[in-house]
VOPA-232983 format. One record per residue (C-alpha): residue number from 1; residue in one letter; chain; x, y, z. Coordinates in steps of 0.25 Angstrom, whole numbers. Example, Ala and Ser with C-alpha at 12.3 -4.5 7.8 and 13.67 -1.06 7.14 Angstrom:
BEGIN
+-----+------+-------+-------+-------+-------+
!  nr ! rest ! kette !     x !     y !     z !
+-----+------+-------+-------+-------+-------+
!   1 !    A !     A !    49 !   -18 !    31 !
!   2 !    S !     A !    55 !    -4 !    29 !
+-----+------+-------+-------+-------+-------+
END
This chain:
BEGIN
+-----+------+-------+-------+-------+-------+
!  nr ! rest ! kette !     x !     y !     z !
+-----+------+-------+-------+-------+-------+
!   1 !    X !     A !  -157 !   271 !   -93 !
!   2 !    X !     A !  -157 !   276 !   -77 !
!   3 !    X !     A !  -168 !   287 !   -81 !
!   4 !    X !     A !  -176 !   277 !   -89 !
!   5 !    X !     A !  -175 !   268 !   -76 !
!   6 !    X !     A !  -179 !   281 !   -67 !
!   7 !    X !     A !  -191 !   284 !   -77 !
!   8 !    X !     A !  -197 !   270 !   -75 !
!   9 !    X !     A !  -194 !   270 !   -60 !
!  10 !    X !     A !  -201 !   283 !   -59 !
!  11 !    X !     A !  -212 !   279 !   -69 !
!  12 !    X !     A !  -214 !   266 !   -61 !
!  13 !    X !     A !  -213 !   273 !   -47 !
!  14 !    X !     A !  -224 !   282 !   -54 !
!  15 !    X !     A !  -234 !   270 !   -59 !
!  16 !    X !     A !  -233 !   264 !   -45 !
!  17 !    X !     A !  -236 !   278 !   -38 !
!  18 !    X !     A !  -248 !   279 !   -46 !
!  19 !    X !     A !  -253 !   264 !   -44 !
!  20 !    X !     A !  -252 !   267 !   -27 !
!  21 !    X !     A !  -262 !   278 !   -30 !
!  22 !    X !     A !  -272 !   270 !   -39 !
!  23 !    X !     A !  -270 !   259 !   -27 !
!  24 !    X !     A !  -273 !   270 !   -18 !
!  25 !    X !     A !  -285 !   276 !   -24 !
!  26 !    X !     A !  -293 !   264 !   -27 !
!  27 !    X !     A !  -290 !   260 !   -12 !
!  28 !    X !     A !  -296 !   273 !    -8 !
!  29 !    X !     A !  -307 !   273 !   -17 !
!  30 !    X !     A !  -311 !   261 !   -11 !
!  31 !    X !     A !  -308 !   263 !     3 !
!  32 !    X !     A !  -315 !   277 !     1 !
!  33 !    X !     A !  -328 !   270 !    -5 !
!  34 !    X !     A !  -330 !   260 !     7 !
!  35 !    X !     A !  -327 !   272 !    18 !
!  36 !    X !     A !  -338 !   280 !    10 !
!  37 !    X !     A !  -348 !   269 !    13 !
!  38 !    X !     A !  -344 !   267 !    25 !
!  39 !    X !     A !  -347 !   282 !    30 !
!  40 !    X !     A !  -360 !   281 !    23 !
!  41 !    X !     A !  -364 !   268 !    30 !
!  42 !    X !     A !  -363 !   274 !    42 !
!  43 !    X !     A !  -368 !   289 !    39 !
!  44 !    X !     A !  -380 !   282 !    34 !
!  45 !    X !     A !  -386 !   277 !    47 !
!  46 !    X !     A !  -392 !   266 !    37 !
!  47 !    X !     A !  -395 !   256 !    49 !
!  48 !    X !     A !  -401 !   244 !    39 !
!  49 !    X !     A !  -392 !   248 !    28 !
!  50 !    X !     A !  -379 !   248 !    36 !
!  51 !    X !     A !  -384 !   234 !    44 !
!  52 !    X !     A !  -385 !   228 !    28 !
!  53 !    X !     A !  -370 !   233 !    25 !
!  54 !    X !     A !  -362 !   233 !    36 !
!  55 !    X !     A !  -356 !   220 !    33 !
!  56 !    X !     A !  -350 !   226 !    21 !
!  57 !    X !     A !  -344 !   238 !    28 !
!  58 !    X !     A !  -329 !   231 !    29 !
!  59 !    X !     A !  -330 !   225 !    15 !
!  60 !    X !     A !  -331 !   238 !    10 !
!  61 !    X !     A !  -316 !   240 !    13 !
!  62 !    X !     A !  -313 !   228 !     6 !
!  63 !    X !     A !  -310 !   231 !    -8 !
!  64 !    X !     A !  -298 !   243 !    -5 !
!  65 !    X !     A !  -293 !   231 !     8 !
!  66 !    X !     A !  -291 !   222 !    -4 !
!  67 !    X !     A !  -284 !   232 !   -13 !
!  68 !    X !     A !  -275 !   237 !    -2 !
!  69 !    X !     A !  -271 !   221 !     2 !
!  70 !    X !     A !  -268 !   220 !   -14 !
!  71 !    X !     A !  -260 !   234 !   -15 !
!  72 !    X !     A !  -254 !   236 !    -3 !
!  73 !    X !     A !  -250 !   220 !     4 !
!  74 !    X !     A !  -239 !   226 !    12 !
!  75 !    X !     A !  -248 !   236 !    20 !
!  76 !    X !     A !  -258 !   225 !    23 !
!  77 !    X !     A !  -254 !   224 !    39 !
!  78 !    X !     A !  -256 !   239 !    41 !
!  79 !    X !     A !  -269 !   240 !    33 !
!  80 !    X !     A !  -275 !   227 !    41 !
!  81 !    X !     A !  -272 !   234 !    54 !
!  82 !    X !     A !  -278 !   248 !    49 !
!  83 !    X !     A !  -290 !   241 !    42 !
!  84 !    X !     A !  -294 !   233 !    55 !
!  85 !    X !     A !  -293 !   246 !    62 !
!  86 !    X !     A !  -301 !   252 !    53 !
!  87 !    X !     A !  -312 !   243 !    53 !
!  88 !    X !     A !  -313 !   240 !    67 !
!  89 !    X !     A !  -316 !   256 !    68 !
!  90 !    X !     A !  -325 !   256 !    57 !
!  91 !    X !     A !  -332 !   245 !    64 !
!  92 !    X !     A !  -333 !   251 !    79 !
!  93 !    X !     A !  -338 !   264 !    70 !
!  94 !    X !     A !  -348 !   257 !    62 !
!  95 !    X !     A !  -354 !   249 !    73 !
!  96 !    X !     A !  -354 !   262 !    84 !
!  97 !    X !     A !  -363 !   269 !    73 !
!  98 !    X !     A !  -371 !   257 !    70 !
!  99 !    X !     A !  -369 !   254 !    56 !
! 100 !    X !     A !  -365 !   239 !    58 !
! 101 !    X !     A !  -371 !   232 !    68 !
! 102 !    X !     A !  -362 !   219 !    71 !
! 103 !    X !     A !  -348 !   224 !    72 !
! 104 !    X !     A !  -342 !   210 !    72 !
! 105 !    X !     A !  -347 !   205 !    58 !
! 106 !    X !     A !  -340 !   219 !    53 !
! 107 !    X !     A !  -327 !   216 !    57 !
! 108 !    X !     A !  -330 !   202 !    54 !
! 109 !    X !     A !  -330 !   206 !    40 !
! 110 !    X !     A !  -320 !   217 !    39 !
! 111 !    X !     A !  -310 !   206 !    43 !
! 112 !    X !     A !  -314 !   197 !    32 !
! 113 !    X !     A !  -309 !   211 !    25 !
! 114 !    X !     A !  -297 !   211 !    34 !
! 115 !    X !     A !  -292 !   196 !    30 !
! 116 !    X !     A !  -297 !   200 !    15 !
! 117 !    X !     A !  -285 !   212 !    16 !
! 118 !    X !     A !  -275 !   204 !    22 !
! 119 !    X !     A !  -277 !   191 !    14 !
! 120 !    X !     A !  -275 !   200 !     2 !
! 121 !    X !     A !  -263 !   207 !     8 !
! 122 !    X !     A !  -256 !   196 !    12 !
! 123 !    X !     A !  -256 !   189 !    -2 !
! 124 !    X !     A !  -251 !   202 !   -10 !
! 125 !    X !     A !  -241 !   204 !     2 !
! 126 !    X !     A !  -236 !   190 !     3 !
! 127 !    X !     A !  -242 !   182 !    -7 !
! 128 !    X !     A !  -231 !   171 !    -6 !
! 129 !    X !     A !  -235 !   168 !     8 !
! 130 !    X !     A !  -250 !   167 !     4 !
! 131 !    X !     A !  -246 !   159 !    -8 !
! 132 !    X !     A !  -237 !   149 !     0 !
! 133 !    X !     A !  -249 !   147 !    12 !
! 134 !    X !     A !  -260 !   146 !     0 !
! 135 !    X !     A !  -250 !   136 !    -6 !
! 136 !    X !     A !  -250 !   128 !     6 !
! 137 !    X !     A !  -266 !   128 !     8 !
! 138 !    X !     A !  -269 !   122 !    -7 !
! 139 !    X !     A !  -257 !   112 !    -5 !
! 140 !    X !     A !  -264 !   107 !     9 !
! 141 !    X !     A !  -278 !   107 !     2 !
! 142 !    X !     A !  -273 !   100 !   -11 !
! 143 !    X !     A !  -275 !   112 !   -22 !
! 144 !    X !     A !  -259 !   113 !   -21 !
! 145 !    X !     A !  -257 !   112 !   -36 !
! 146 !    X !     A !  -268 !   121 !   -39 !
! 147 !    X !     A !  -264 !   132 !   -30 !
! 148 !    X !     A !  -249 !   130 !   -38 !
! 149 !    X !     A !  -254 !   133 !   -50 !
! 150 !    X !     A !  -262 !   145 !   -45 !
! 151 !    X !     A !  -249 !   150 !   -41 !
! 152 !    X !     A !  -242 !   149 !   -52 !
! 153 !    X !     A !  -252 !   158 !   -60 !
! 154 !    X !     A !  -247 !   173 !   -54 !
! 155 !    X !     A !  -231 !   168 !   -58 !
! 156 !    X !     A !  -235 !   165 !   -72 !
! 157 !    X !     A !  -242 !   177 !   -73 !
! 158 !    X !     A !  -233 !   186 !   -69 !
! 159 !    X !     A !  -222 !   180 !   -77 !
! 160 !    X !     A !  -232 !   184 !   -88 !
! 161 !    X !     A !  -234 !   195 !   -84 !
! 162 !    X !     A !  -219 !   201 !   -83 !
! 163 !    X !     A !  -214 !   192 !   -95 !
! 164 !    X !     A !  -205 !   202 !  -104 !
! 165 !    X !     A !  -207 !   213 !   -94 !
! 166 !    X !     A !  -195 !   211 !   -85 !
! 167 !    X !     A !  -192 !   226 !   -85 !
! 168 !    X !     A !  -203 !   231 !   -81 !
! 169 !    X !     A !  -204 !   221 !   -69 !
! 170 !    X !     A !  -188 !   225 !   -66 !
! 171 !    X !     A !  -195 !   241 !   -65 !
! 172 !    X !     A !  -205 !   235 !   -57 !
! 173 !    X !     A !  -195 !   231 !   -47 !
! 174 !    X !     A !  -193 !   246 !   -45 !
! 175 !    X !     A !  -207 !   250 !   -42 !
! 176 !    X !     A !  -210 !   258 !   -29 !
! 177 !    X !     A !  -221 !   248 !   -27 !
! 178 !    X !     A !  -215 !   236 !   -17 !
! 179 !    X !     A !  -226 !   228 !   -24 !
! 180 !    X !     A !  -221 !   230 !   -38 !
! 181 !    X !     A !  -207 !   227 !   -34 !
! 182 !    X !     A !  -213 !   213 !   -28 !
! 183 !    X !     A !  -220 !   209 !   -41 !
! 184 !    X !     A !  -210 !   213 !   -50 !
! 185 !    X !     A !  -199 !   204 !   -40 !
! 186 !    X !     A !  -208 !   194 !   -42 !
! 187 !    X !     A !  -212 !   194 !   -57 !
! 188 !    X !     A !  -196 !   195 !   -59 !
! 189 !    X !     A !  -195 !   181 !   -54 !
! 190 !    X !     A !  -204 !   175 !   -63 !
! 191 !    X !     A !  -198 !   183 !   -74 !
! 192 !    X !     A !  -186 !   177 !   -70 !
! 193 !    X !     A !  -177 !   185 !   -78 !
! 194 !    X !     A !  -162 !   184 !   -72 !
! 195 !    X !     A !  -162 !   199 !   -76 !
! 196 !    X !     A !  -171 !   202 !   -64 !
! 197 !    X !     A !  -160 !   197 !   -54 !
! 198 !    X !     A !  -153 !   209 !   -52 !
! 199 !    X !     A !  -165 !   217 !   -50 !
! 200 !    X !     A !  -170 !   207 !   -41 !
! 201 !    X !     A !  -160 !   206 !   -32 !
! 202 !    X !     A !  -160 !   222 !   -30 !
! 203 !    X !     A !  -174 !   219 !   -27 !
! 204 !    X !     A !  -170 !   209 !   -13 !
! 205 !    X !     A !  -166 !   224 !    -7 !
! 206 !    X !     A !  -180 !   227 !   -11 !
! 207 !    X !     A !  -187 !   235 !     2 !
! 208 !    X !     A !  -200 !   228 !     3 !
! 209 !    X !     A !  -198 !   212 !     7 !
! 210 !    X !     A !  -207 !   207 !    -2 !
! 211 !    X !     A !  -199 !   213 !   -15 !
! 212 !    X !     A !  -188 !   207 !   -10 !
! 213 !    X !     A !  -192 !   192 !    -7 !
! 214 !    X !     A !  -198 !   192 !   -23 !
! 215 !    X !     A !  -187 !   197 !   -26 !
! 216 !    X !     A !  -178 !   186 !   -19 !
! 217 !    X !     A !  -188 !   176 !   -23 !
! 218 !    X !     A !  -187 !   181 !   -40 !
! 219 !    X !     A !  -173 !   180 !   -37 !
! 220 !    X !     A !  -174 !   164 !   -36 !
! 221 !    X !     A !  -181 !   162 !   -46 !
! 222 !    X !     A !  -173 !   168 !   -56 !
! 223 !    X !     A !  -164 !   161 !   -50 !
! 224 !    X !     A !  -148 !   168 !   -54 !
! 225 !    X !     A !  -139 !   165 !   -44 !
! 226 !    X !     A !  -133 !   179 !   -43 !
! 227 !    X !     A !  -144 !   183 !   -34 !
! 228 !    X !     A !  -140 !   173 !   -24 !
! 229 !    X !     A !  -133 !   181 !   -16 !
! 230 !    X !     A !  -142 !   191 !   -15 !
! 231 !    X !     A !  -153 !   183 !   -12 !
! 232 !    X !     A !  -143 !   177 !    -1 !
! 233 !    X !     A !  -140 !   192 !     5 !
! 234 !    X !     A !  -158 !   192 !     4 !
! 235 !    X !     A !  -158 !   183 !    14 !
! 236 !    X !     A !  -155 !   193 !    25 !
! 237 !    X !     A !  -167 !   200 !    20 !
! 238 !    X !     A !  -172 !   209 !    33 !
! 239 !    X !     A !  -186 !   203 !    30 !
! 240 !    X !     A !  -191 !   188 !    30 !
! 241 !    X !     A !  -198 !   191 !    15 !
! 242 !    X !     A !  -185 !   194 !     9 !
! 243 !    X !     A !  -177 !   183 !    16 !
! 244 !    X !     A !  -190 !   173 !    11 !
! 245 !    X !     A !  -188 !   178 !    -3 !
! 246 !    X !     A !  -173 !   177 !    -3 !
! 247 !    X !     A !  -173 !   162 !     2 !
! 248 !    X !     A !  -183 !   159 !    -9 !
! 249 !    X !     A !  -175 !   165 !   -19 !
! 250 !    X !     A !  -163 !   159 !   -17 !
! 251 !    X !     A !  -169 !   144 !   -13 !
! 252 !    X !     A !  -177 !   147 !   -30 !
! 253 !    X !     A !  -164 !   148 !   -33 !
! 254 !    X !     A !  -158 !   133 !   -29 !
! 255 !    X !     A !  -146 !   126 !   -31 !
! 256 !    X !     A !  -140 !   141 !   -37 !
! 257 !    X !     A !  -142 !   146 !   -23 !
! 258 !    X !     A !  -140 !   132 !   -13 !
! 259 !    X !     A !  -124 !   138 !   -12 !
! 260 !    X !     A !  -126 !   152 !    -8 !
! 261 !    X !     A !  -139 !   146 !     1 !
! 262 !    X !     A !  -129 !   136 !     9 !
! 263 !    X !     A !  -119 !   148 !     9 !
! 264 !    X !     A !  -131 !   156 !    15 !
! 265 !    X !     A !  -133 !   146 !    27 !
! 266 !    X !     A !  -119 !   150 !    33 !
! 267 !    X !     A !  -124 !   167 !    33 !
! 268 !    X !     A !  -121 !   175 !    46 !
! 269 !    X !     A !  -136 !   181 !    42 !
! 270 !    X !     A !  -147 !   169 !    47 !
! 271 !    X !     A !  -156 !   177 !    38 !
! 272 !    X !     A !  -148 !   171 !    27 !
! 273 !    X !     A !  -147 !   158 !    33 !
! 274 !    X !     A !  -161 !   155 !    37 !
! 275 !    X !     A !  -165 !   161 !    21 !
! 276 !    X !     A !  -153 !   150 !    16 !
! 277 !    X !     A !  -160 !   141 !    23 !
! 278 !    X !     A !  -173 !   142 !    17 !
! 279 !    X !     A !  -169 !   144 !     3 !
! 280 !    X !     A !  -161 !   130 !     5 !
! 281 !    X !     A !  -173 !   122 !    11 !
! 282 !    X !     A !  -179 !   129 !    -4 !
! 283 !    X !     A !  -169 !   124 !   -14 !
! 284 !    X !     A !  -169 !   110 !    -5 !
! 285 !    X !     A !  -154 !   105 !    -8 !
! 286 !    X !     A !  -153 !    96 !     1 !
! 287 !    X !     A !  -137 !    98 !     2 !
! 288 !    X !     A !  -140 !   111 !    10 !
! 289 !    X !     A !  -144 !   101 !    23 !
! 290 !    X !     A !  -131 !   101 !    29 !
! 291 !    X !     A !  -130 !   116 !    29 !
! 292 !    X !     A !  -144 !   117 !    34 !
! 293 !    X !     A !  -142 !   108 !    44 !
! 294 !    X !     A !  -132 !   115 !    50 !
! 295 !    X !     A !  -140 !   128 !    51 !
! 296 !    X !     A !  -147 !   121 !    60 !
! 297 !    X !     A !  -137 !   126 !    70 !
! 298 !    X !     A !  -142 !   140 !    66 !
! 299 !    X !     A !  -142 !   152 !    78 !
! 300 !    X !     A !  -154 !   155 !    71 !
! 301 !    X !     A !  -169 !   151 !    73 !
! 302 !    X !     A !  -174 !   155 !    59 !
! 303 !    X !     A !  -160 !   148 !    51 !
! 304 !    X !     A !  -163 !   135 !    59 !
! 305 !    X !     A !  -181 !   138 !    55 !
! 306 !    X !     A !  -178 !   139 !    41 !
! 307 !    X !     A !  -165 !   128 !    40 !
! 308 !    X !     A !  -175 !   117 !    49 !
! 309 !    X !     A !  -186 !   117 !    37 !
! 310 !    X !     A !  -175 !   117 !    28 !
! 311 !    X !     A !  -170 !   105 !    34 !
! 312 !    X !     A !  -184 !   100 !    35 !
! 313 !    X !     A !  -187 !   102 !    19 !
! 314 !    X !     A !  -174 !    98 !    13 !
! 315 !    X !     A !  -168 !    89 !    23 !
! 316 !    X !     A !  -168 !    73 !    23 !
! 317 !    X !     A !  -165 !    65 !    33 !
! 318 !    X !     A !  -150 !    72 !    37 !
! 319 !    X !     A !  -158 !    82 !    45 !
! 320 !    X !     A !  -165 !    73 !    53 !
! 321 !    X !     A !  -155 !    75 !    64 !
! 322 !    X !     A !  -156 !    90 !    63 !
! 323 !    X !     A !  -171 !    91 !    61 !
! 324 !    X !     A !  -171 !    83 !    75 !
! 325 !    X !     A !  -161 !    93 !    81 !
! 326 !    X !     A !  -170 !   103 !    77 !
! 327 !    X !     A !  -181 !    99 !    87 !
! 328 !    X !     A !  -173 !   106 !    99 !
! 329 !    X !     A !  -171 !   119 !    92 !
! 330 !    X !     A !  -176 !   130 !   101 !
! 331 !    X !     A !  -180 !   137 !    89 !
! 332 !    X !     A !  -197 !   132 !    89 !
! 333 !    X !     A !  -198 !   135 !    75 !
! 334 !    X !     A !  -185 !   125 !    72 !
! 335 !    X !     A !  -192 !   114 !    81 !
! 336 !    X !     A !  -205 !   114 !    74 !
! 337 !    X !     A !  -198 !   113 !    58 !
! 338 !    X !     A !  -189 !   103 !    63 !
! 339 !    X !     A !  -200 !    94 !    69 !
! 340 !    X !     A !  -208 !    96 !    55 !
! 341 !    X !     A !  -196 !    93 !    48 !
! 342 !    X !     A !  -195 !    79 !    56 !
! 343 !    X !     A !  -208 !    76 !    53 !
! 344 !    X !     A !  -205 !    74 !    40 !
! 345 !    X !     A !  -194 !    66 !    40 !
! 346 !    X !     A !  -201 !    52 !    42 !
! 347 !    X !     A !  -188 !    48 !    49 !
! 348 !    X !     A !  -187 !    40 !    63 !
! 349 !    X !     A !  -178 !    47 !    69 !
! 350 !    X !     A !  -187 !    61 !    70 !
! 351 !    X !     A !  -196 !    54 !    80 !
! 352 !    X !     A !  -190 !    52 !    92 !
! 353 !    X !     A !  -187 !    66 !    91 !
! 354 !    X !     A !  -198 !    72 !    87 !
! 355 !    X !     A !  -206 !    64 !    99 !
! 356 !    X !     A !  -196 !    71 !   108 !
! 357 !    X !     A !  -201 !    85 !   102 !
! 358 !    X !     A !  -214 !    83 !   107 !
! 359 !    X !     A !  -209 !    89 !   120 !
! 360 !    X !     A !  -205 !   102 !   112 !
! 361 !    X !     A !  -207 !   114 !   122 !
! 362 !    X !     A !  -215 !   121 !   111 !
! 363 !    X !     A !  -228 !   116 !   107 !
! 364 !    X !     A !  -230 !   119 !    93 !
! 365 !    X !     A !  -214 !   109 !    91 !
! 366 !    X !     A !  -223 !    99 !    99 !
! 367 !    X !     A !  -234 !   100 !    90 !
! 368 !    X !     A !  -227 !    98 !    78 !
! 369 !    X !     A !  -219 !    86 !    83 !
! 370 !    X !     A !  -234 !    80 !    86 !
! 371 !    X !     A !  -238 !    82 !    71 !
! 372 !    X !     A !  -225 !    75 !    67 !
! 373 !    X !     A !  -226 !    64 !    76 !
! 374 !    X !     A !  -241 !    61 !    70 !
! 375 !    X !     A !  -236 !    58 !    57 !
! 376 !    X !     A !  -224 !    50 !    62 !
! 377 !    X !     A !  -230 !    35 !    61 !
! 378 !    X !     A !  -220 !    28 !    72 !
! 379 !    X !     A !  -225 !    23 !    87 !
! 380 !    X !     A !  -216 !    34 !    93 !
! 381 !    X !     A !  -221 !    46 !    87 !
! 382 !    X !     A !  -236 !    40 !    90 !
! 383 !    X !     A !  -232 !    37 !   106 !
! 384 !    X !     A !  -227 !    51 !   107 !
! 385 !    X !     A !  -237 !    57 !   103 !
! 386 !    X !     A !  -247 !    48 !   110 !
! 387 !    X !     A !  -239 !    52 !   121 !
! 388 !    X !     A !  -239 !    67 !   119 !
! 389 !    X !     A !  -254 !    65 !   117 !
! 390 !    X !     A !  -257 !    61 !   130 !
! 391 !    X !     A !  -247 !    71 !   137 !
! 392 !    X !     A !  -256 !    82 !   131 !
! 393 !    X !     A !  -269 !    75 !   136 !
! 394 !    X !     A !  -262 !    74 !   150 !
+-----+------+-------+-------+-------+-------+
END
């Protein structure tokens, strides 16, 4: 059995091998191609024919950019920075020996290229932070539902895709390839086959971040308690991926992990605190308040960020008091949820000290007070304002 698991392995490390080097190849060809031209334009000396085509030049490029953003997401910082080097020098070249005329409208264009690469390479790199902000655009402009069901499609797909293939998607978690290991994560938590637990949980050790946070988010929505504590001990993740993907995890999880969550807000580590904190303000029990109220006390800045929009999404009028305490914590970030939070309350009791916010020492806090004070309908919100109007215009 351990030899047939080492043949696989080896066969497996093999495939991915050889798909690197097709990847590579057609990169190359492409690359190649464009260089080729590029030499002949300007060996050429064609004045009317390189004026005609020279705003094509950094198009040519394009086509092995685009693969690259697609095959290699995680290098996308490192090959922006070389790329624009690349082409400002290619530019200073070209213009010095006359093939384009207007260097501007060249690098005009190349950074049409430029966003094109990193546009692509941030949607195969993070393609839940792409999908979250897209999300928010359709619901603004009223195409929420449609968007919805746009994004439903890749899931049932790929539930399709791996049905009755579970053991090649657990081989796949062994690939050499940091992408394969990502997708097979992820395809095991639409599978959601209890047998994939103990894999994944070997997985949350994973070396690359993004491999462990769909691990951790597979995790949840299988949804067996036994991988509770090991999505707990995720928490203290080194990177804010992992951490993210084990708060999610155990907030799919609900009521099964609420125990081990309100256990979690006591830890020594604030990693594990501040991720406790978030996955409760995702399950929504409204019993936790008293716990997170009292990590309002936290020592730490990050704890007291995640357990403030906690208190803001979950909470009911209890917090009031501590959402208005809130208001003088040095921490800006604490200041500026805690007035957003307030604003929605549609309680009297938030006014006064909101209109006392108004004299925070940091603008944006004062800002945000203004905008919450504009959709409170009461003479004192409106004087204050007035007021603060007409020390502005002094």
């Amino acid at each position: 059995m351990a030899a047939h698991s080492r043949i696989l392995a080896s066969a497996s490390q093999t495939l991915d091998e050889r798909r690197d080097t097709v990847k590579l190849l057609i990169i190359g060809v492409f690359a190649v191609t464009s260089l080729i031209f590029t030499i002949y334009l300007v060996a050429s000396r064609d004045q009317a024919f390189s004026a005609s085509v020279y705003p094509l030049i950094p198009h040519l490029y394009l086509i092995p950019l685009i693969l690259m953003a697609l095959w290699y997401p995680r290098r996308g910082l490192q090959i922006t920075i070389l790329l624009i080097a690349a082409i400002l020098l290619l530019t200073t070249f070209m213009y010095l020996e006359g093939v384009i005329m207007n260097p501007f409208i060249a690098l005009l264009n190349a950074g049409m290229d430029i966003a094109i690469f990193v546009a692509l390479a941030l949607y195969a790199k993070d393609r839940t932070l792409v999908e979250s902000f897209l999300k928010g655009f359709f619901e603004h402009s009223g195409m929420g539902e449609s968007f919805e069901e746009a994004m439903e499609h890749p899931s049932t797909r790929a539930k399709i895709k791996f049905e009755g293939a579970f053991d090649d998607v657990i081989r796949a978690l062994h690939s050499q390839d940091e992408e394969t290991r990502e997708e097979a994560a992820k395809a095991l938590g639409e599978l959601g086959d209890y047998r994939a637990v103990n894999p994944l949980v070997g997985l949350l050790s994973d070396e690359n971040r993004y491999v462990r946070r769909e691990a951790a988010k597979s995790l949840g929505k299988i949804g067996d308690q036994k991988a509770i504590p090991a999505l707990i001990n995720a928490l203290k993740d080194e990177d804010r991926y992992g951490r993210e993907g084990a708060a999610e995890g155990l907030g799919e999880m609900g009521e099964h992990a609420y125990p081990s969550l309100i256990d979690a807000m006591a830890d020594d580590d604030w990693h594990v605190r501040m991720g406790a904190a978030i996955a409760l303000r995702i399950i929504g029990n409204r019993d936790a308040l008293p716990v997170l109220i009292t990590a309002m006390q936290d020592e730490n800045r990050f704890v007291r960020r995640e357990v403030i929009k906690s208190l803001g999404r979950i909470g009911d009028h209890s917090v009031i008091d501590t959402l208005i305490a809130a208001l003088k914590d040095p921490d800006r970030s604490v200041r500026l949820r805690a007035v957003s939070a307030l604003s929605k309350c549609r309680d009297k009791r938030v006014i006064e000290p909101l209109i006392e916010a108004l004299n925070d020492e940091d603008s944006g806090v004062r800002l945000r007070v203004i905008r919450a004070l504009e959709e409170i309908d009461d003479p004192r919100a409106i004087e204050a304002l007035n007021t603060s109007y007409g020390d502005d215009n002094t």
